[in-house]
N, C-alpha and C positions, 0 to 999 in steps of 0.2 A: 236626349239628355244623358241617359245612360250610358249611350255610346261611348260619349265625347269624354264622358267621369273616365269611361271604361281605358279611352286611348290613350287621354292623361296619363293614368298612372301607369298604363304599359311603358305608356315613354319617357317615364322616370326611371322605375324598374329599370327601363334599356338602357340609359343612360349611367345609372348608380354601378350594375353590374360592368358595363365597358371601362367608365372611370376604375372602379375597385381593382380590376384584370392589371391596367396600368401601373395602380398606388403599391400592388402586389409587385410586381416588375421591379419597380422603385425599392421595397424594401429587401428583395433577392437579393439584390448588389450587396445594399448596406449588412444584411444578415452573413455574405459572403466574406466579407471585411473583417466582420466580428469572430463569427469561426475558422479565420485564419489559425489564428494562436491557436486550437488543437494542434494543428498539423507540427506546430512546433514545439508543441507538451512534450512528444514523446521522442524516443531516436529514429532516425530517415530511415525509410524503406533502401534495401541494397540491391534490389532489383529495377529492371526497366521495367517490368509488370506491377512491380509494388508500387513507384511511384506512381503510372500510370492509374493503377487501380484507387490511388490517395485521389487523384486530381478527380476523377471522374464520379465515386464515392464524395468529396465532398462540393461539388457544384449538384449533384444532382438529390444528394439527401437535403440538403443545406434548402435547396429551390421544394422540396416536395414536402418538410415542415411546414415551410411559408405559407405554401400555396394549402396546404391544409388549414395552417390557423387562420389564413381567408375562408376559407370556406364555413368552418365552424364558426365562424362570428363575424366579420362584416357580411357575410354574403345574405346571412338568414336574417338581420338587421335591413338590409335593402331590401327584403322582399315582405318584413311586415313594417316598416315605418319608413317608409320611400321620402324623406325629406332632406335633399343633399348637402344642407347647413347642417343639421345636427349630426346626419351620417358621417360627414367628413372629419368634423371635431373628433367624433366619438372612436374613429378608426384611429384618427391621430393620438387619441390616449392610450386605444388598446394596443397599439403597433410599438410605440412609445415603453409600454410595460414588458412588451415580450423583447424586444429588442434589449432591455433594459435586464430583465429575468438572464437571458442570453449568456449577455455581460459578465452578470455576475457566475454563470453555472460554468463560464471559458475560465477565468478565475478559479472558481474553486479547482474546476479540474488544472492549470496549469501547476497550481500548489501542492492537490493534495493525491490529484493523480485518478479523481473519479467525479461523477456528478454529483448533482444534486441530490438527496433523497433521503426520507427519512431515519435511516439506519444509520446513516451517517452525522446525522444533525449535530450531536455533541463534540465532531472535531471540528463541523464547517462554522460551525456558532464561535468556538474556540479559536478556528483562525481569522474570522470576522471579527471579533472583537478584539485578539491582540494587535490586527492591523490600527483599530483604530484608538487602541490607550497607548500605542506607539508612539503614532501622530497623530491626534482626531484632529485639527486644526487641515492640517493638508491634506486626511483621507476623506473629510466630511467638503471641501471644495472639490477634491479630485472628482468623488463619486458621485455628487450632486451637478457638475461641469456636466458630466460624462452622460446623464441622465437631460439635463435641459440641453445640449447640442441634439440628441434622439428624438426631442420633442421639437423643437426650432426645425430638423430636417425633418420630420412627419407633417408637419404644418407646411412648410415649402411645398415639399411633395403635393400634401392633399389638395393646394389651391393651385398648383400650375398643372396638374393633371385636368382637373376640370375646368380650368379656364382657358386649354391646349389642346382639349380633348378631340375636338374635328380633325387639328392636323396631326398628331397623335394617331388619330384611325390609319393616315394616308401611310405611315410608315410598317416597314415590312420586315420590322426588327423581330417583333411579338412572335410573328408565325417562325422564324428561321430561329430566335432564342427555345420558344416551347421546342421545336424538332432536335434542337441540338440535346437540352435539356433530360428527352424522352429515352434518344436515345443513349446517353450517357447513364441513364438510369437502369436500364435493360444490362446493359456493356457491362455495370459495377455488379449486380446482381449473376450475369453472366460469369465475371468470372472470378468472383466468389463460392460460386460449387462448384467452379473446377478448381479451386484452391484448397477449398476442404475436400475433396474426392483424392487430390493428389500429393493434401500435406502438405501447401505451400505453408509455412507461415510467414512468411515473408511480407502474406494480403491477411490471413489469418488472425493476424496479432494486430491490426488495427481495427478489430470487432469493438466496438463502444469507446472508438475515440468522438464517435461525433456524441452529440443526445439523441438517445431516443433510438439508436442504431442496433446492430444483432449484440445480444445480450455475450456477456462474457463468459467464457468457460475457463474450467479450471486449465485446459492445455493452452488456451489462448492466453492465459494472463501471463504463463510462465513464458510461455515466446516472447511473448511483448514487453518485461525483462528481462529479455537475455540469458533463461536459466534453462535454456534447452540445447542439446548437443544435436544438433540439428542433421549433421554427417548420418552420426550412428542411427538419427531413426531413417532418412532415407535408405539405408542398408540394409536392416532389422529390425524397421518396424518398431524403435524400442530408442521412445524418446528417453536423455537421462541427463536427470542436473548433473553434470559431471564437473569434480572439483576439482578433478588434472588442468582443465583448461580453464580455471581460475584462477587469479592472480591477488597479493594479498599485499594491500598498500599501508603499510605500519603508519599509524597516529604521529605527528611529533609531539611527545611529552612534555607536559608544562618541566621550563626549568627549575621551578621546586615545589615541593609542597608546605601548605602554610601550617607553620604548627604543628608538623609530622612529627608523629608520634615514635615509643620504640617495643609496642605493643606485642606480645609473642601472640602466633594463634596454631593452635596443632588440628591437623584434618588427617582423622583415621580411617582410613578403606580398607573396608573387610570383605573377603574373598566369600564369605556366606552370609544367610543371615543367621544362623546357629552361635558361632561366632562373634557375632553383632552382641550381642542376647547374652550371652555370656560374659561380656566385657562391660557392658552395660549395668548388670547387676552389680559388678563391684564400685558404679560410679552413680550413686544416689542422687548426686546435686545437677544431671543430666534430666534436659525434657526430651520431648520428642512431639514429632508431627509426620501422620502418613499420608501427607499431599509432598511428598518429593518424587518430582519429576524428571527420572532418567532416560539415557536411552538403553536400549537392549546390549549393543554393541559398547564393549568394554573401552575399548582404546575411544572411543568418540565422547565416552563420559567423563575420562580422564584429562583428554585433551580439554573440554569443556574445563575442569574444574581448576587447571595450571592456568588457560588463558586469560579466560572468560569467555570465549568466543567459541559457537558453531566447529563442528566439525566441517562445514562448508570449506573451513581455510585452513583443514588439517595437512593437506599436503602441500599446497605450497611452502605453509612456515616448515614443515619438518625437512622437505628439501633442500629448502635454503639455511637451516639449523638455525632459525632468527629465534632469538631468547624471546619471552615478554617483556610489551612495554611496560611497564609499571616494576620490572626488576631495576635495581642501581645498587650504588656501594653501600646505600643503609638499608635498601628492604633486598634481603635476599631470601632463595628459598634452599632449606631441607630434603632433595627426596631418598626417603628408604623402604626400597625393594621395588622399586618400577627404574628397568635401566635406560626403556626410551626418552627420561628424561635426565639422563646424567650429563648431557650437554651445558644444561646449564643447572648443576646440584652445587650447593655450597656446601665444605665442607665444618661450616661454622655449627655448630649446634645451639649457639645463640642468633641460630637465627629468626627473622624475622615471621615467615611461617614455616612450619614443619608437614612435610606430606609424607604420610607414613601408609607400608602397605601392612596392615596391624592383625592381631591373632588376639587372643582371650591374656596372650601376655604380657602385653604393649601398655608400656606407662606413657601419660600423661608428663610434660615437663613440668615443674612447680609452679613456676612463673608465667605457666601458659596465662593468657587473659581471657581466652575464645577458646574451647573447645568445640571441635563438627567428628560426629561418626555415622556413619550411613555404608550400606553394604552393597558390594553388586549386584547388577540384576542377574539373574540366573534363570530366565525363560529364554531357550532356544528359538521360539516363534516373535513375531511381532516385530516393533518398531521403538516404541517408549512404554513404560513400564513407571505406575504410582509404588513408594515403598516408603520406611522410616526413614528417617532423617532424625539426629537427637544433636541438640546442642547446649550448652553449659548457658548461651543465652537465650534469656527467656522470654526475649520481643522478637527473636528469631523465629521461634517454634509456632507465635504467636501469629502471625504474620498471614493477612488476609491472601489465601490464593494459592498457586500452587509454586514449589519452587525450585530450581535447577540447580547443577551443578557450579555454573557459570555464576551465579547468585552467590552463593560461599564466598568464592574468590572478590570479586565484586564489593562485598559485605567487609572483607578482610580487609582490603586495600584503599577502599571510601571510606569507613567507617572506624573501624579498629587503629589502623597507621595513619587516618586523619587525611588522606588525600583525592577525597570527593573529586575534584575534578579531572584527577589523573584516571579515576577507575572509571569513570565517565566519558569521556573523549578515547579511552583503549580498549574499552569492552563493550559486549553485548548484553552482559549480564547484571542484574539490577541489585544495586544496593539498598537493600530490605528493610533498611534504617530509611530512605527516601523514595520508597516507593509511592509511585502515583498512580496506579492501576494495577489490575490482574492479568495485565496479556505476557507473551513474551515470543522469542522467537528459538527454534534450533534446525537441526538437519542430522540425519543419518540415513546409512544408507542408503544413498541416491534417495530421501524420502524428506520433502519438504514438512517442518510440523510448526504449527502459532496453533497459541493456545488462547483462548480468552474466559476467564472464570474457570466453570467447570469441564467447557467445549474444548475440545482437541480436534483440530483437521489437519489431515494428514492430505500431500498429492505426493502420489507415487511415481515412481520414473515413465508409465504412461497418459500424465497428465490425467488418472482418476481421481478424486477427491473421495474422505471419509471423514464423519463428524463421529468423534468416542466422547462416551462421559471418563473424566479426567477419573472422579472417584471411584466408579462402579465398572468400567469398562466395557458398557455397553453402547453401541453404534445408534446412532443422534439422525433420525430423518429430517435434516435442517439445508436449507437449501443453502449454496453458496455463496458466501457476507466478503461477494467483491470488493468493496471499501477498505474493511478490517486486512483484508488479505494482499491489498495494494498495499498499504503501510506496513504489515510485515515483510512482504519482500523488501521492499525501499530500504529497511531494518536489516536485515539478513545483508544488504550488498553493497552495506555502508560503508566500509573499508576494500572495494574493489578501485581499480584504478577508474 
């Protein structure tokens, strides 16, 4: 009697596991389908080895998830409750869910450029939700469709697997798929440490297109946008965002603005802070705030404060001598004593803003509306440097977060001359009056920098990375916030072709 109990369940057991091996087979394909759309999140490999290394990376990562999440739950399911009705349901929910999970984590990543994952939750929530106060009517059928076709084909699946299962055995797909499978897994792993031993990034920069794949690194993210000079490090060793071979695609400007104003604003830059301090005292009805965010490098803080934008797109525009967008025949600018900008100086003194390079001497126009005075940085070491900022307004000074030179201009041109959308669509830099967070983006010398709150991470031209406190200037043992630093690039390479 024991026996016979004992053979029974062996030969459910045998049966549950051969079925599962199969219903797993079944979902490979369909999971393969699903993680198509990675491969087309991002831009194509330019090699015959990249490609290759894509194709072979994602049939064999894509197949070794699957067959894991067999393993951890239908498989331990079949060996304590061997009943192949409920087993098969129950596969078909959980298959259904992950497939389903899948769906959505190809999604997030086609959108926002990363997985799933806690750190991120507040954009992924953000772009889930505007997808569906968009449309909820067509996203709640789209996504619900999408979710019963995964169930309708887990139920197919699970009942012609085992209603097929004998002739199913006879066929000799199983052993030739697993051998291909195996070794296309060996092959991707293969020649990914000869990719990192020899600097391909070409294989390199598809580190964490799938889920669940090799984790991302600060050199890897920058390959994988495009912000690595790929020549110079096979040469020397000596990767560098290089912004020669950058190109700078000018906004079209809305044709007007509404209700543009004819607002004066004067921005004083003081060669010390000595200077500063002294000019200061004679103007009482000035605040100030020492969360201003420069960078070390003169000419990239300047460029910042004319355009709004990164020194990332400092030489293309000065090569090509392309004015800003946001100039026309009613907002012009003033500058005096910077001659790299005489290209485009007006010589109106009514104008619109005033950029002055100023001393303890330096009046204020009467009619200014806005005054900004902040002094350069004067540390020969470093990258970006926290210092004063004072301004005549007083929601400016106020202003949760840290703030840039790019931000002034930005402030000046959204907010002061009334045309929000135009400083919006042609700058990088945020108008202080509509701000919606504390992050931002810059770049200097060859040195990528996003800032979030008080955290500053810099990657340097060899793809190291470093977390500063913004206030105190001490170095942040905080690991890499892949996510946040995916959308700052994204940010940073908005106006490239």
């Amino acid at each position: 009697m024991n026996l016979s109990q004992q053979s029974q369940f062996s030969s459910k057991v045998s049966q549950l596991l051969s079925w599962g091996h199969w219903f797993t087979f079944a979902n490979i394909g369909l999971l393969l389908f699903i993680s198509l759309s990675y491969l087309f999140a991002d831009s194509a490999p330019t090699t015959f080895v990249g490609y290759l290394y894509m194709f072979v990376t994602w049939l064999s990562h894509t197949s070794f998830i699957t067959f894991i999440a067999f393993v951890l739950t239908i498989f331990p399911l079949s060996l304590v409750f061997p009943y192949p009705r409920h087993i098969r349901g129950m596969a078909a929910v959980i298959a259904t869910f992950g497939a389903s999970l899948l769906t959505l984590d190809a999604y997030v990543y086609f959108n926002l450029g990363y997985h799933l994952n806690s750190s991120a939750l507040p954009e992924i929530v953000s772009l889930l939700w505007h997808r569906l106060t968009d449309s909820p009517a067509l996203t709640t059928i789209f996504a619900g469709g999408i979710v019963l076709l995964i169930l309708a084909f887990q139920l197919l699946v699970s009942n012609y697997t085992w209603h097929h299962l004998a002739r199913l055995k006879q066929y000799k797909f199983a052993r030739y798929a697993t051998s291909t499978i195996l070794v296309c897994f060996a092959l991707s792993h293969s020649i990914h440490i000869w990719a990192d031993a020899n600097l391909k990034f070409d294989i390199t920069k598809q580190d964490n297109v799938l889920p669940l794949s090799y984790p991302t690194t600060a050199k890897s993210l920058l390959a994988k946008n495009d912000l690595l000079d790929l020549d110079s490090y096979k040469e020397a060793h000596d990767v560098r965002l290089d912004p020669h071979n950058i190109d700078y695609l000018a906004p079209t400007p809305p044709a007007q603005c509404v209700d543009e104003t004819t607002a004066k604003i004067d921005i004083l830059v003081f060669s010390n802070n000595d200077a500063l301090e002294s000019f200061v005292n004679t103007q009482p009805n000035l605040r100030k705030t020492d969360l201003f965010l420069q960078p070390i490098e003169v000419e990239d803080t300047l460029f910042s404060l004319v355009y709004g934008l990164p020194a990332f797109y400092k030489s293309p525009i000065f090569e090509k001598q392309q004015s800003p967008v946001w100039l026309s025949e009613s907002r012009s600018l003033q500058v005096e004593g910077f001659e790299q900008f005489e290209f485009i100086n007006s010589t109106n003194e009514d104008s619109s803003i005033r950029l002055v390079s100023a001393d303890e001497t330096t009046t204020v126009r009467n009619n200014a509306h806005a005054v900004f005075a902040f002094s350069l940085a004067q540390h020969s070491n470093g990258i970006v440097t926290t210092s004063r900022l004072y301004s005549s307004d007083k929601k400016v000074v106020q202003t949760d977060g840290l703030i840039q030179p790019s931000d002034i201009i930005a402030t000046s041109v959204g907010h002061y001359l009334n045309c929000q959308t135009l400083a919006k669509q042609s700058m990088l830099g945020s108008n202080l009056y509509k701000r919606h967070d504390d992050t931002g983006v810059n770049y200097s010398q060859n040195v990528f920098i996003a800032f979030k709150k008080d955290r500053i991470t810099l990657i340097d031209s060899d793809g190291n990375f470093k977390n500063i406190s913004a206030a105190q200037g001490f170095a942040i043992e905080q690991r890499l916030d892949v996510p946040f630093l995916v959308q700052s690039i994204k940010k940073l390479k908005r106006y490239t072709p």
